[in-house]
Each structure stands twice: as C-alpha cells, then as structure tokens.
C-alpha positions as CSV (number, residue, x, y, z in Angstrom):
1,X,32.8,-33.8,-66.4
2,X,31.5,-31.0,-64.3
3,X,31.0,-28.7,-66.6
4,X,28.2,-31.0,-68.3
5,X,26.5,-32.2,-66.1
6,X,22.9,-30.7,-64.2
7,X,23.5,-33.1,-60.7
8,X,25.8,-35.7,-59.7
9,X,24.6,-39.4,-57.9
10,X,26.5,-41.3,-55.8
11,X,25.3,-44.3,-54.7
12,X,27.0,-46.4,-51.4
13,X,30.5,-47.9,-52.9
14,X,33.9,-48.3,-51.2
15,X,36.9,-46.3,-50.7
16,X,37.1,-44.5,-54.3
17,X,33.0,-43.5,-54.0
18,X,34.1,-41.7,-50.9
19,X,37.0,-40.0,-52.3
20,X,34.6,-39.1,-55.4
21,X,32.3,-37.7,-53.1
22,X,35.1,-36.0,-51.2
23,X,36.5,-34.6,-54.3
24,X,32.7,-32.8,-55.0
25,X,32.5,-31.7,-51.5
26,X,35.7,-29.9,-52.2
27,X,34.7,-29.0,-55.4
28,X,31.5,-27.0,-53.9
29,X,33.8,-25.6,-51.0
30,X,35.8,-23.6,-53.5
31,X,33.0,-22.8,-55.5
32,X,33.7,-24.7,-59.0
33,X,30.6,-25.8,-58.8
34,X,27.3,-25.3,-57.8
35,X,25.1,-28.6,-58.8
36,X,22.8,-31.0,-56.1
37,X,24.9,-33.7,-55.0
38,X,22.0,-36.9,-54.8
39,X,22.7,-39.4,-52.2
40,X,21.2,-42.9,-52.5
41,X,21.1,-43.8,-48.8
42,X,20.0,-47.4,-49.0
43,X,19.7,-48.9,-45.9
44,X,21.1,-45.7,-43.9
45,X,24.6,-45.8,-45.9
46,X,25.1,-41.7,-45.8
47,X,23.4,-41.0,-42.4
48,X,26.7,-40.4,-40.5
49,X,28.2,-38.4,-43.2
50,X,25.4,-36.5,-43.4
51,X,25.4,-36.3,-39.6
52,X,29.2,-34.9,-40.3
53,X,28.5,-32.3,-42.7
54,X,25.5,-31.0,-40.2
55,X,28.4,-30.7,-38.0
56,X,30.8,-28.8,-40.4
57,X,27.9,-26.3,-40.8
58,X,26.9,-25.9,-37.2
59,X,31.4,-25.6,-36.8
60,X,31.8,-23.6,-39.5
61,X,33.9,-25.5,-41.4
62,X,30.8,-25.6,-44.2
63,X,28.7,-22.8,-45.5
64,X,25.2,-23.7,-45.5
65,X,24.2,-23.1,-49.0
66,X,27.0,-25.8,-49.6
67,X,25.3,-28.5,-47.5
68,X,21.8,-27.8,-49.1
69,X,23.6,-29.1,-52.1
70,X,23.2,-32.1,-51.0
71,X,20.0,-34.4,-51.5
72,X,19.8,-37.3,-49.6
73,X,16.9,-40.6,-50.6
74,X,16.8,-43.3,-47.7
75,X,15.6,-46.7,-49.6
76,X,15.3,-49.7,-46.9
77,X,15.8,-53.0,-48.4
C-alpha cells in the first residue's frame, strides 16, 4: 500500500484507526515514507494527538519535517 499511494486519510475510528495511524507515524519516523498524513478532525477528534505530536517535536522525540506531514481539517457538525 505505501508504495502507491500520493497521501493517506484517516478519518476519527476506534482502536484499529489509531493503530493505523500509529503504524504511519512510525512509518515516517524511520523514513519509509515520506507522504501528508490528512486528518479529518470532525468535531475536534485529533486535537489532543495533535497537541501530542507538538510535544514530541518540542521533546525531541519527533523531527519537525515529520510532524509537517501531517494535515489536519477541523469540520464542526
């Protein structure tokens, strides 16, 4: 999958939606890949894990460039 494929989406789920997301955050950390992670942030969903990987960055736990991967949309229902 990740070698065809310009972006990946992940939209608010449960447990194995995090783990996905988990599994590209990982992914980007040991450079396999380099594509925008999109986050659809209804209702405020990713806003403490983006919080998080702030933090990670400002720790350095995260590389910046690896957290700019990441696009976040906040839809309000």
């Amino acid at each position: 999958m990740n070698h065809v494929v310009e972006a990946f989406v992940v939209l608010p789920g449960g447990v194995d939606t995090i783990e996905g997301l988990f599994t590209l955050i990982s992914w980007a950390c040991e450079g396999l890949h380099i594509r925008h992670i999109g986050l659809l942030n209804i209702d405020g969903y990713f806003n403490k894990l983006l919080k998080f990987l702030d933090d990670a960055v400002r720790q350095n736990f995260m590389v910046l460039i690896q957290r700019k991967l990441f696009i976040s949309s906040l839809l309000s229902f």
